[in-house]
C-alpha positions in Angstrom: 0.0 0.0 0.0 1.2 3.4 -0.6 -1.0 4.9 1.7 0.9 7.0 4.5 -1.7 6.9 7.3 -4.5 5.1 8.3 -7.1 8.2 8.8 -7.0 7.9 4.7 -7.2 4.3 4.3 -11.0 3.7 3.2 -12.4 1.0 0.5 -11.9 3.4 -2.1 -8.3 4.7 -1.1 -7.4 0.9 -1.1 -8.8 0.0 -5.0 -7.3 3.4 -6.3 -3.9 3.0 -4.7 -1.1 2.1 -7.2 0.6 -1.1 -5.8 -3.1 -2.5 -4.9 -4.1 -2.1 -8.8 -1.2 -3.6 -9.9 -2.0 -6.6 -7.6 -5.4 -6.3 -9.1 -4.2 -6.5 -12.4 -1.8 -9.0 -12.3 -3.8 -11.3 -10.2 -6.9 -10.9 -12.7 -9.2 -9.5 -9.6 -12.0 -6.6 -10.2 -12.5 -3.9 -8.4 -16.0 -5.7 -7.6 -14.7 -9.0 -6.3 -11.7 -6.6 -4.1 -14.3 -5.2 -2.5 -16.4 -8.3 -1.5 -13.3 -10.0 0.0 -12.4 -6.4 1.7 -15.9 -6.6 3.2 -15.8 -10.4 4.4 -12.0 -9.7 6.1 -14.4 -6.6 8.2 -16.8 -9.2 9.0 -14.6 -12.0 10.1 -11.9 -9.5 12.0 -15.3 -8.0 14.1 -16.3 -11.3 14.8 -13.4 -12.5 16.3 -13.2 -9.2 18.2 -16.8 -10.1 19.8 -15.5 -13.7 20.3 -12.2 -12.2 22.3 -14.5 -9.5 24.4 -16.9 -12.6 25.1 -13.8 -14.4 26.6 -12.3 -11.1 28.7 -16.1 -10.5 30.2 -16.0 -14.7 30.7 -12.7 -14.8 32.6 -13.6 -11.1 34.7 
């Protein structure tokens, strides 16, 4: 990623950044499918945070 801070990293920033389209490109992927799997990493990293704050409030 050429993005310098994470206050600009968004959906959009990520599929118009350089190194990210080259990826893209190479690897055959559409801007469409990108997002998708962008949006099933969110899901599946804010479940495991509910899993891990279900554990801390278990153990307390």
């Amino acid at each position: 990623m050429c993005t310098t801070t994470i206050s600009t990293l968004t959906l959009n920033t990520m599929l118009q950044d350089p190194l990210v389209r080259l990826v893209m490109h190479s690897d055959k992927v559409s801007e469409e499918d990108h997002s998708q799997l962008l949006f099933r990493i969110q899901e599946s990293l804010m479940a495991r945070a509910e899993v891990a704050e279900a554990r801390v409030q278990t153990a307390a």
